[in-house]
C-alpha positions as CSV (number, residue, x, y, z in Angstrom):
1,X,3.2,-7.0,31.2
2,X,6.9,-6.3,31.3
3,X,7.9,-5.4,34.5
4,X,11.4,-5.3,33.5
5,X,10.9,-2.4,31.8
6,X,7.8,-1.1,33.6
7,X,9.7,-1.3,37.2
8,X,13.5,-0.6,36.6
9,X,15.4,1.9,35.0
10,X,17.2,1.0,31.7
11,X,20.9,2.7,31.2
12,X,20.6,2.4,27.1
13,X,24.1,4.0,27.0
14,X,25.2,1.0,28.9
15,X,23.4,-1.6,26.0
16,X,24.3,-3.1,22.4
17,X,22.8,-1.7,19.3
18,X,21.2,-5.3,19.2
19,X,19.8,-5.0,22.6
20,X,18.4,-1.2,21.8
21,X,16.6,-2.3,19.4
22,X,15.3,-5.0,21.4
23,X,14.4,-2.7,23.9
24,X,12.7,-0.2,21.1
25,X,10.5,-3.8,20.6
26,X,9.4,-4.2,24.2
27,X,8.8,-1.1,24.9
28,X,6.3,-0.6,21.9
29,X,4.4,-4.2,23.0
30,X,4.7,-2.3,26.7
31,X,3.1,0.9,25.0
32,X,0.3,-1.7,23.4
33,X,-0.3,-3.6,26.5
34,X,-0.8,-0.3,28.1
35,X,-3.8,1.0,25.4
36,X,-5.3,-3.0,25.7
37,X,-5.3,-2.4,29.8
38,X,-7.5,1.4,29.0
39,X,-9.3,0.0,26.7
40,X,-10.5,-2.7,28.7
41,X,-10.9,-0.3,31.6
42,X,-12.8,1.8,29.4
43,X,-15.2,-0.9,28.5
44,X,-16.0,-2.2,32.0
45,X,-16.8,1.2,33.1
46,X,-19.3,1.5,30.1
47,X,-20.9,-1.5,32.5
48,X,-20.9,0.0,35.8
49,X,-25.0,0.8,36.9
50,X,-24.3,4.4,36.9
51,X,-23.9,4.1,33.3
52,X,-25.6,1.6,32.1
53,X,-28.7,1.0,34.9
54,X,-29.6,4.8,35.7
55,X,-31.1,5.7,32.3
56,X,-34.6,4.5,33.0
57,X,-34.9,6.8,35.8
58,X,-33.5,9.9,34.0
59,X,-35.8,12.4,31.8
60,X,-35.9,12.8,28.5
61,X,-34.6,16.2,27.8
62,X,-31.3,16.7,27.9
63,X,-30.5,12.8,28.0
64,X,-26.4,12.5,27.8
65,X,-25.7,8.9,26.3
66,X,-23.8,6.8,28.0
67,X,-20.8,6.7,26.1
68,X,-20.9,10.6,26.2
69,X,-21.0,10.2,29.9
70,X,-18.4,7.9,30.7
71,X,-16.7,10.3,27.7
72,X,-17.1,13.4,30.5
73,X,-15.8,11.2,33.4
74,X,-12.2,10.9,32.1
75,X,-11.8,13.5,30.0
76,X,-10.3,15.3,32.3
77,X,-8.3,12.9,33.9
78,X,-6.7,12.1,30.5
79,X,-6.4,15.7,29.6
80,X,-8.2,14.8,26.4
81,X,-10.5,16.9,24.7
82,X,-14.3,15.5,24.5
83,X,-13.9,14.3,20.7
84,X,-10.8,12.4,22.3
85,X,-12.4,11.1,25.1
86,X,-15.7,9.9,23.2
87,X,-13.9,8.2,19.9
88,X,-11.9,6.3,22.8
89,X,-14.9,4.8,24.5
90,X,-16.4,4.0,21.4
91,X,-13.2,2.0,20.1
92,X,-13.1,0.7,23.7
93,X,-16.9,-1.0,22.9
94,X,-16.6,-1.7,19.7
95,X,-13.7,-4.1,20.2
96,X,-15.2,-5.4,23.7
97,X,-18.4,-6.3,22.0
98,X,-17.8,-6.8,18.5
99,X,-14.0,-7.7,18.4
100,X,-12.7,-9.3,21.7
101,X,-10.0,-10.8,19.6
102,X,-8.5,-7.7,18.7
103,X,-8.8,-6.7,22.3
104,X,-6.8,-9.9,23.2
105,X,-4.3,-9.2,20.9
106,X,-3.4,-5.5,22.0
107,X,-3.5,-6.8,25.8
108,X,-1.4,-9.4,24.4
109,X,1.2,-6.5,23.1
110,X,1.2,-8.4,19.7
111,X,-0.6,-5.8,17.8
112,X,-0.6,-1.6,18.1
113,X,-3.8,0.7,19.2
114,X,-3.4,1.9,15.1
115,X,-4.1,-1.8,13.9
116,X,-6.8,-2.1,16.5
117,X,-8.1,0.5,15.3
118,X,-8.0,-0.2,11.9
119,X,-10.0,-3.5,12.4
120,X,-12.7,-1.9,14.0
121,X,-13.0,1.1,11.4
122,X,-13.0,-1.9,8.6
123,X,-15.5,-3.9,10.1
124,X,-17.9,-1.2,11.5
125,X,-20.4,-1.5,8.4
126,X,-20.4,-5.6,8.6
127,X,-23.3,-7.4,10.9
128,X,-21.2,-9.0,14.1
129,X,-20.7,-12.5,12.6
130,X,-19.3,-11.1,9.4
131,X,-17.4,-8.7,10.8
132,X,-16.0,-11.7,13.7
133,X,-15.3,-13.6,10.5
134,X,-12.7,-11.1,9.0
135,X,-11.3,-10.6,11.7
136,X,-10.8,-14.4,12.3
137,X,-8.8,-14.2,8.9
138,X,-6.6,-11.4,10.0
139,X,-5.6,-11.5,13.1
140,X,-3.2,-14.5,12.1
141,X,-1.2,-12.4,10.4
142,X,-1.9,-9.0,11.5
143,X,1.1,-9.0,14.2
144,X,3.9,-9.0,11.2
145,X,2.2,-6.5,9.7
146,X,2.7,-2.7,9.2
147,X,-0.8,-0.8,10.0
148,X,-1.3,0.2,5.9
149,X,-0.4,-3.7,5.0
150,X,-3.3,-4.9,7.7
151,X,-6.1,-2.0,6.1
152,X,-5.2,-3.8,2.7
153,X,-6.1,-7.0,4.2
154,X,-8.8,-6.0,5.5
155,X,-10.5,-4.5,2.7
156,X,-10.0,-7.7,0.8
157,X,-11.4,-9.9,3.7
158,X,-14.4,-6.8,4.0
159,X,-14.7,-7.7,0.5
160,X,-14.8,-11.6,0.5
161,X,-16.7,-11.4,3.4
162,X,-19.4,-8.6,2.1
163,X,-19.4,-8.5,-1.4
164,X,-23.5,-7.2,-1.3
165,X,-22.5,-4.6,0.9
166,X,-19.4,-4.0,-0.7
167,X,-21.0,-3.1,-3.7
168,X,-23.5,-0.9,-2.6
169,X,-21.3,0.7,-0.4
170,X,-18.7,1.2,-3.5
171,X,-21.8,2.9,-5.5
172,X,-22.8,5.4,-2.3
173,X,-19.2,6.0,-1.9
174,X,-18.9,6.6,-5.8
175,X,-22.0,9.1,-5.4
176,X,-20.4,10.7,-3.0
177,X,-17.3,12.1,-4.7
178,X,-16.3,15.7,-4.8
179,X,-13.5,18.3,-5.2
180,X,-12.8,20.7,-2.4
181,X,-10.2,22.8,-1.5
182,X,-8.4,23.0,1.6
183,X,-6.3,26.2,2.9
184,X,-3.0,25.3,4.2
185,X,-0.1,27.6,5.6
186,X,2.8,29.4,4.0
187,X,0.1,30.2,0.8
188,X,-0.5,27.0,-0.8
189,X,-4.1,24.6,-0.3
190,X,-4.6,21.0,-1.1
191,X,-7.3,19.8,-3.4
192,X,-9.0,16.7,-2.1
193,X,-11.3,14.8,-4.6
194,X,-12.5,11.7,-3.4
195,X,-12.8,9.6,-6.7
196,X,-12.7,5.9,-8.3
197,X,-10.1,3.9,-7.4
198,X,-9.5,3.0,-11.1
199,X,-9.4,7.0,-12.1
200,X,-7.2,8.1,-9.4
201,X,-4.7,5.8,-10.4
202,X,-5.1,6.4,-14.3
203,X,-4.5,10.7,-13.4
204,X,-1.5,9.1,-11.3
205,X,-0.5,7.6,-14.4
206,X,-0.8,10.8,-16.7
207,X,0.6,13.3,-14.3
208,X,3.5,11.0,-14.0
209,X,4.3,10.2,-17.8
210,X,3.6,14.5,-18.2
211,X,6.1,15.0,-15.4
212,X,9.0,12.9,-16.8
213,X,8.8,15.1,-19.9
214,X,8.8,18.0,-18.5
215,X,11.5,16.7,-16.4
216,X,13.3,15.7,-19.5
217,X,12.9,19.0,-20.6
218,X,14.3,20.8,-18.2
219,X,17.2,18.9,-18.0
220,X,17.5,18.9,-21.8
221,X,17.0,22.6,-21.6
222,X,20.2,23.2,-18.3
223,X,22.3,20.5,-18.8
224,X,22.6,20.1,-22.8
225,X,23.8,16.5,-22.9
226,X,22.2,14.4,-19.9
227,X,19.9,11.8,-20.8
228,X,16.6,12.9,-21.3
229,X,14.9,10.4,-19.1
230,X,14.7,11.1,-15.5
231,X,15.7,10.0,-12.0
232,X,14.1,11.8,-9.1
233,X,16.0,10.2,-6.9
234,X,19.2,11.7,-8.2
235,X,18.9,15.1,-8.8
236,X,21.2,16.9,-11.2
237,X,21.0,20.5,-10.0
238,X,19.6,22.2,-6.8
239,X,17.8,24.2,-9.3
240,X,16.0,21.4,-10.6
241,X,12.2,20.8,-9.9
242,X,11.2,17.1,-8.1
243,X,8.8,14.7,-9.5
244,X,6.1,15.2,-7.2
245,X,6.3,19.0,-8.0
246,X,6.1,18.4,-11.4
247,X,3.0,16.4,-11.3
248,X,1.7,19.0,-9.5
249,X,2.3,21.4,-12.2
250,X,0.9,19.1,-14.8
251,X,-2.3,18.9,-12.8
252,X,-2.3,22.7,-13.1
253,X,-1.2,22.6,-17.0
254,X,-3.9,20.1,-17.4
255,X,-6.9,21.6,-16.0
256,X,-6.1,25.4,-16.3
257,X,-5.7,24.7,-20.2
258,X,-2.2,25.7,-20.3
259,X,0.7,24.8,-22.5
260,X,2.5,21.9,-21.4
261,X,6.6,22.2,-21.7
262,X,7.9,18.9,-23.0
263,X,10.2,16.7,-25.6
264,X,10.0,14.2,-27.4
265,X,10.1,11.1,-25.4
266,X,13.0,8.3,-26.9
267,X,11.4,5.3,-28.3
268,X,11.2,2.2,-25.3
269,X,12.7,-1.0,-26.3
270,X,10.0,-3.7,-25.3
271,X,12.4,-6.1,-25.0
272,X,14.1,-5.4,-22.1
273,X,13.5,-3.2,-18.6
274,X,15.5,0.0,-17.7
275,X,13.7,0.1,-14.4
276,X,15.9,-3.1,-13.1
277,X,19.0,-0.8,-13.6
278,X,18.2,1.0,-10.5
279,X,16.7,4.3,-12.4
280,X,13.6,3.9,-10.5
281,X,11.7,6.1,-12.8
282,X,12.0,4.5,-16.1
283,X,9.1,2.5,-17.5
284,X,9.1,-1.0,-17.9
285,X,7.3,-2.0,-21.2
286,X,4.9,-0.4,-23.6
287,X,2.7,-2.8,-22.3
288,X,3.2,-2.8,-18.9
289,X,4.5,0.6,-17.3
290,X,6.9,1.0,-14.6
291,X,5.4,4.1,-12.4
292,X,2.4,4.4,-15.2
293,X,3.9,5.3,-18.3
294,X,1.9,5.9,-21.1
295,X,2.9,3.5,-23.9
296,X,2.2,4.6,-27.3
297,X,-1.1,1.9,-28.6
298,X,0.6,1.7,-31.8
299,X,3.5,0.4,-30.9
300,X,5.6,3.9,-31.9
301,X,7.5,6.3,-29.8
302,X,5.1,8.3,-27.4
303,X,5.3,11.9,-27.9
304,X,5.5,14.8,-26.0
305,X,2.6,16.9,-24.9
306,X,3.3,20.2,-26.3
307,X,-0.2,20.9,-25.8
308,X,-2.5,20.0,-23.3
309,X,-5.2,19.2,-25.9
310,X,-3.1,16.8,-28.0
311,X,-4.9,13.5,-28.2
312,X,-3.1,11.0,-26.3
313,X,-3.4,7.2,-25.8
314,X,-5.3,6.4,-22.6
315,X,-3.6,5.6,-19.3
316,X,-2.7,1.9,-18.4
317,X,-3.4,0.4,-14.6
318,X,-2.6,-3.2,-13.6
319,X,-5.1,-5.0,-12.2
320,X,-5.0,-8.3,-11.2
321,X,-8.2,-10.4,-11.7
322,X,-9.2,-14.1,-10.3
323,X,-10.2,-16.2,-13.2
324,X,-13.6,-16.7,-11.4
325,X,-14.6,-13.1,-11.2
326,X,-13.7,-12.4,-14.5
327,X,-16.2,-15.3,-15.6
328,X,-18.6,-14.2,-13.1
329,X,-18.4,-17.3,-11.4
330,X,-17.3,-15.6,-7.7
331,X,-17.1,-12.4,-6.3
332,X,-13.4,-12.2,-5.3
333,X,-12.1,-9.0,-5.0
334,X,-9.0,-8.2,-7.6
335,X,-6.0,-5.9,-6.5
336,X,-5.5,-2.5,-8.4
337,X,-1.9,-1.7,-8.4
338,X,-0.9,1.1,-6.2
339,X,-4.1,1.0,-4.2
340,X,-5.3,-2.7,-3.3
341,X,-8.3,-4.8,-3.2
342,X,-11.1,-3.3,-5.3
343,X,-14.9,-4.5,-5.6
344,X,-15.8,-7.6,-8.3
345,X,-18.0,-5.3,-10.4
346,X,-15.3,-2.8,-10.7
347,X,-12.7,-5.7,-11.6
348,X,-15.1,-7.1,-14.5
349,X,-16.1,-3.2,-15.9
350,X,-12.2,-2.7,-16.0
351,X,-11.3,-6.3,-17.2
352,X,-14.5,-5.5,-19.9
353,X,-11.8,-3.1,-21.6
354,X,-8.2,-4.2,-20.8
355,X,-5.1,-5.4,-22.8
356,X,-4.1,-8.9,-20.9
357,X,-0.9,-10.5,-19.8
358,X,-1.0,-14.3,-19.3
359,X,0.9,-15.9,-16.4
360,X,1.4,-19.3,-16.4
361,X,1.9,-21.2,-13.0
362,X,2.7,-24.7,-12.5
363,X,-0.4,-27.0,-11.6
364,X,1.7,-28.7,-8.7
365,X,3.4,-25.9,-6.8
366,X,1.7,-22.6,-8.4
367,X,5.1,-21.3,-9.4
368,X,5.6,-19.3,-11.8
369,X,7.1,-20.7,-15.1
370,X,9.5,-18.3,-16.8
371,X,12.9,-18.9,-18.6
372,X,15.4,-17.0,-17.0
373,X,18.6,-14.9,-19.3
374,X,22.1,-14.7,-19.4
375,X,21.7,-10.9,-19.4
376,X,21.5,-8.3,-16.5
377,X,18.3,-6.5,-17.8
378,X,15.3,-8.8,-17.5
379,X,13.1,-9.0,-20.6
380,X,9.4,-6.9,-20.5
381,X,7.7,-9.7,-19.6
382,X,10.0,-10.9,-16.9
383,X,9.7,-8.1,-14.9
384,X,6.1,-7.7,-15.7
385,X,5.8,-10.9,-13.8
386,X,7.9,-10.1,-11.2
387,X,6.1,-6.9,-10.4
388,X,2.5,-8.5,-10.6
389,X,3.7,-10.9,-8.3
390,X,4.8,-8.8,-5.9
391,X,2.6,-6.0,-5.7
392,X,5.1,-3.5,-3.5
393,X,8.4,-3.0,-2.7
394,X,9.9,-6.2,-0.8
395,X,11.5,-4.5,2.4
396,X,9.3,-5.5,5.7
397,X,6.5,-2.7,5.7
398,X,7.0,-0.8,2.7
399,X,4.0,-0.3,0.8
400,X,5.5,1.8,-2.4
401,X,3.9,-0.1,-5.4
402,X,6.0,-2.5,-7.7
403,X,5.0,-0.3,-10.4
404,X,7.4,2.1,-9.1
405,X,10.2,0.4,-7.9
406,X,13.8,-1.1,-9.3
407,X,14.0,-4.9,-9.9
408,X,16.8,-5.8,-8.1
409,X,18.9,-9.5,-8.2
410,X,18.8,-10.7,-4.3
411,X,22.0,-12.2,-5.4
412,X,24.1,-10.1,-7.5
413,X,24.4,-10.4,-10.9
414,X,26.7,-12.7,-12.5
415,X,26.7,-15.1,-10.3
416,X,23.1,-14.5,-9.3
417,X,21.0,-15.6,-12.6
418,X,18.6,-13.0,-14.0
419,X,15.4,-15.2,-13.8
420,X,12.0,-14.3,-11.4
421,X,13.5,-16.4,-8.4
422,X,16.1,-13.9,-7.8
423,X,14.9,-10.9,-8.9
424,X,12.1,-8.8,-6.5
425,X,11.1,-5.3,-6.5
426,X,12.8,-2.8,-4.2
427,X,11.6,0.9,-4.0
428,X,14.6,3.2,-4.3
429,X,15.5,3.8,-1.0
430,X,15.4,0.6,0.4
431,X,17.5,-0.6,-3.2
432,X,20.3,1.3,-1.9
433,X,20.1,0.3,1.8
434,X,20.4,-3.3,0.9
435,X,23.4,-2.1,-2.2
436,X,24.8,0.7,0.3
437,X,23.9,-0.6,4.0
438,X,25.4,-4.4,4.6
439,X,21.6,-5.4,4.8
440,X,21.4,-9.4,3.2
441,X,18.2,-10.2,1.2
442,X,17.7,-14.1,0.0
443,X,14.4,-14.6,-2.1
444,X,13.1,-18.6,-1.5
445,X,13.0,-19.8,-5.0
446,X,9.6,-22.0,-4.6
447,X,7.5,-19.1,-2.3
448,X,8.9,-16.1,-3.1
449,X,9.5,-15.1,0.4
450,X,12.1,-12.5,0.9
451,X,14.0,-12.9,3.8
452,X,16.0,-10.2,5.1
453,X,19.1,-10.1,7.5
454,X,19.6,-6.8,9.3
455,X,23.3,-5.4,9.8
456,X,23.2,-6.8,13.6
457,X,21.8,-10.1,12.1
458,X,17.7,-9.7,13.1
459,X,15.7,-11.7,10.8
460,X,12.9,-10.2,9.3
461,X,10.3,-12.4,6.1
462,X,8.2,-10.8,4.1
463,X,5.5,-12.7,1.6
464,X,4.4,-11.3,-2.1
465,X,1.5,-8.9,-2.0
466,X,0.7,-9.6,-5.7
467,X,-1.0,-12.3,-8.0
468,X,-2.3,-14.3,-5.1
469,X,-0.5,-17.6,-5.1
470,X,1.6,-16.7,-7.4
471,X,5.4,-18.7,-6.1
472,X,3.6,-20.6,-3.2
473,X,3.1,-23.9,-3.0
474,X,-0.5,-23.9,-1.7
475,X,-2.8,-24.9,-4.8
476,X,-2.4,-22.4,-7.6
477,X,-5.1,-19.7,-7.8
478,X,-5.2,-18.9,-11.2
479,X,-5.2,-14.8,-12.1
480,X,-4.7,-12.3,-14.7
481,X,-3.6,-8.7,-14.5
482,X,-4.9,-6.3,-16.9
């Protein structure tokens, strides 16, 4: 515990803004220590004989289980409703029989009731010594990581762990899809359609080339000389319509049949990579697309879709493929951009039909071998690498895809040398807290770590989330994203 803060009043108007933030820390490991303590509680009382002993002795009809029962007992006394109550006592068992790590590690304050949670929801499905396996290979790490960046890592551990029952559950789950529609206030509903990993992201893709001309278009059509690609992030007007609204249009265009409003989109030099400028929203390559851009396949300009029945080249995802599963040799998982680990047989349909970009690493260290150029911009395949490499943005917790962020020099260009080592990929906002904000950011040149210095000088490392192995020093892993 931490009776320092748990018996004695803190004056934070009296502190630092280093020790606030130290005491925003304890208190959340006081907060976590506090849910491990319930939990716990919650689990022995599952054990006491009124619970557990008395149901021989009770009839049949109208038989409460015991979970339900214990769920009645402190309902109340939480003021939680009986769906509250009973999904507690059931997280409360699962990680006292299944997962007594993960208990140990919320008592411990180390981890969050979220990521405790997370484990058990991920390891639910698996038989007890698979599912004490995974979570063996996540706990090491799970206390440096965000709740989304430990549900990533536990899919791929679910996955390495399961790959039978991945697969069939990937099939149900894939027989399960749907569209519905779901009312929400101020006259507006939200269509939910559960679908393949590999679809969702390629409509991502397509919505978001659509939106950009549109965009384009707009801008063309009330500010007659801006550049005709666009930057969400910067908005010209406060008449003008946001990225995310304008792929919800295209949805709309796309489906209702309707014309679709758009220009002529500039031809994209291959050789170099506008994103690492600090648009944002500019694609990489036509090879390799920043936020999935829709390159042209023969190598021309990509046009606008003045009509929604235009024919129009399909929409490129990255994935990223271990040798192995490609061959059929393992059952790996591979990492689909913007979403994370995916099943093997999904991996080898999509690497079945894929353009491929080789990555060469060196045999000793696993590091990537790339030139480096005297130039700000990074060539396409540069920054290709660098965003395969490091799957999201590099700030501590950010989850936005490389795909859609800036490449940014961790030491500024000239002095810092455009070449992989110093170059990682920053989602916009946290590009301009490490420009705008006196945060420091130093990239280790042999592991790719980013290490970043807050303005009151806490530390903060952060690994790639990429091409596994991919800058590290363990032995190379060798991989190919599609």
């Amino acid at each position: 515990m931490l009776p320092e803060l748990s018996t004695a009043e803190v004056d934070c108007a009296a502190l630092s803004a280093e020790q606030l933030v130290d005491v925003v820390a304890a208190a959340e490991r006081l907060v976590a220590q506090a849910h491990g303590l319930q939990l716990s509680a919650l689990a022995e009382l599952t054990r006491r004989p009124m619970y557990e002993g008395g149901a021989l002795q009770r009839p049949t009809k109208g038989y409460v289980e015991p979970l339900q029962e214990v769920a009645a007992e402190v309902a109340p006394a939480c003021r939680w409703s009986r769906m509250t109550a009973e999904h507690r006592v059931h997280l409360a068992m699962q990680l006292d029989q299944r997962l007594p790590g993960t208990l140990a590690a919320l008592a411990a304050g180390r981890i969050d009731l979220s990521r405790a949670r997370a484990v058990v929801e991920a390891t639910e499905p698996l038989e007890p010594d698979a599912a004490a396996a995974v979570e063996a290979r996540v706990l090491t790490e799970a206390d440096s990581q965000t709740a989304a960046q430990l549900r990533a890592c536990l899919r791929r551990a679910v996955l390495s762990e399961d790959p039978a029952g991945a697969e069939h559950r990937h099939r149900v789950a894939v027989g399960n899809r749907r569209v519905e529609i779901r009312p929400l206030p101020d006259g507006v509903a939200e269509l939910i359609a559960p679908l393949r990993a590999d679809h969702a992201a390629a409509i991502h893709t397509r919505l978001t080339h659509i939106a950009r001309q549109a965009l384009a278009y707009h801008r063309g059509a009330t500010h007659p000389g801006t550049p005709p690609q666009p930057d969400h992030d910067r908005p010209i007007g406060d008449d003008e319509p946001s990225m995310d609204s304008l792929r919800a249009d295209a949805l709309v265009w796309l489906t209702l049949g309707e014309p679709i409003p758009a220009l002529p989109v500039p031809a994209i030099d291959a050789t170099t990579d506008p994103a690492a400028n600090g648009s944002g929203e500019k694609p990489a390559t036509t090879t390799q697309p920043a936020d999935g851009a829709e390159p042209a396949a023969s190598g021309q300009p990509a046009r606008g879709c003045a009509h929604c029945g235009s024919e129009r080249p399909k929409p490129l995802v990255q994935v990223v493929v271990p040798v192995g599963t490609v061959l059929g040799l393992t059952d790996e998982p591979a990492e689909l951009a913007g979403y994370g680990p995916i099943p093997s047989s999904l991996a080898r349909e999509l690497a079945a039909d894929a353009q491929w970009r080789r990555i060469l690493t060196d045999p000793a260290t696993g590091a990537t071998v790339a030139s480096e150029t005297r130039s700000y911009t990074p060539p396409a395949s540069m920054s290709a690498l660098v965003r395969a490499r490091d799957g999201t943005c590099r700030f501590p917790g950010c989850r936005q895809p490389a795909s859609r962020a800036d490449l940014d020099h961790a030491q500024p260009w000239p002095h810092g040398h455009t070449r992989p080592g110093n170059l990682c990929s920053l989602c916009r906002f946290h590009h301009q807290l490490k420009t705008h904000h006196r945060w420091q950011l130093r990239i280790h040149p042999d592991t790719a770590e980013a290490t970043w210095t807050s303005p009151h000088g806490r530390q903060y490392t952060t690994t790639t989330q990429g091409i596994p192995d991919i800058n590290n020093r363990a032995t190379p892993n060798s991989t190919s994203p599609l």
